[in-house]
N, C-alpha and C positions, 0 to 999 in steps of 0.2 A: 433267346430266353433260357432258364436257367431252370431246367423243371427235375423236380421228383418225387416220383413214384414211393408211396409209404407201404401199401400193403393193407391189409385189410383192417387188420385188428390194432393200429399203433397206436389210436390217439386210447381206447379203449380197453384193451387185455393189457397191454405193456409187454415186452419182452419178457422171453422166457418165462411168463406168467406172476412175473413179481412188479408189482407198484415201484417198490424201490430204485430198481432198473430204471424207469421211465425218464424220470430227469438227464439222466449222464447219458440216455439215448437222443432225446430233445435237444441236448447242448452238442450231441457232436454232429446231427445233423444242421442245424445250425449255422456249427463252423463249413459246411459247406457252400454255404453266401447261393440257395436256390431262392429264385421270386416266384417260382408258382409251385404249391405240392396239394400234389393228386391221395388223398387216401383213398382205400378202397370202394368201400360203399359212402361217402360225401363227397359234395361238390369241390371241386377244386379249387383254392383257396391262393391268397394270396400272403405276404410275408408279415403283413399285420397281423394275420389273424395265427397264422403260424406262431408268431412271438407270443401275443395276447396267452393263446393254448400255454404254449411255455410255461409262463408266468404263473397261469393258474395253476399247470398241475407241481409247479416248485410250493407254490403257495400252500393248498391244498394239503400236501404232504408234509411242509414242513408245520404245518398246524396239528395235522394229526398225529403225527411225532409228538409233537412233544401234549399233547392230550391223553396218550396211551403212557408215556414216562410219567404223568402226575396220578396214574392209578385210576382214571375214568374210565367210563362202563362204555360201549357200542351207541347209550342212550344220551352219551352225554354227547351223541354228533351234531345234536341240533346247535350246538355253542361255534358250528362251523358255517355261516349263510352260504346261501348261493347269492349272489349278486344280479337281479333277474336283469339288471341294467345294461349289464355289460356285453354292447353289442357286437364287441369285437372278437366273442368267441365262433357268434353266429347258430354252432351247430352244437352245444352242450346246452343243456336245458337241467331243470331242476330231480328231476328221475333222474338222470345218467350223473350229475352233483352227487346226489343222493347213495347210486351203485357202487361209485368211484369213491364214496369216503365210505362205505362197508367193506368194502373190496381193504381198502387199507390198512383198513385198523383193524381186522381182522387178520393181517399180514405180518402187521406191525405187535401188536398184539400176542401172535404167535413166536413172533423171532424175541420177543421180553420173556416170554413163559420158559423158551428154550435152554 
């Protein structure tokens, strides 16, 4: 089997503490073709759910992109659901939805002001 080890904070803080990062880290993990990854404090997961993650945080970010370029407020996050359906993330839930699009558009938000 094909295992890796994430680390504690990957699906969560993001490298280097920027959202932005997140994707181009998720895609070159990825390319490294593992079936089971271990994060820190979650269950060990397998490559569905791995992808699934993917998917949402490309998603996620590239929504709140371009939410923060049309000149919306933090409040206008709720125009962003969580999808309570989607069981292929398993371990994000609507709070950590919710942390993870403050976290960004408040990231995002900042590198437009700059």
């Amino acid at each position: 089997e094909r295992v890796i080890f994430l680390g504690d904070a990957f699906y969560y803080l993001a490298p280097e503490g920027k959202m932005r990062n997140l994707p181009v880290l998720m895609d070159r993990v990825a390319e490294l073709n593992a079936e089971i990854f271990v994060p820190g404090h979650e269950r060990p997961h397998d490559r569905a759910v791995f992808d699934a993650m993917r998917d949402y945080i490309h998603t996620l970010l590239e929504r709140i992109e371009r939410l923060v370029a049309s000149g919306a407020s933090e409040a206008d996050l709720k125009q962003i659901p969580f999808d309570v359906g989607d069981e292929r993330l398993g371990f994000i839930n609507k709070g950590q939805h919710i942390r993870l699009s403050k976290i960004a558009f408040r990231e995002f938000a900042a590198e437009r002001s700059a």
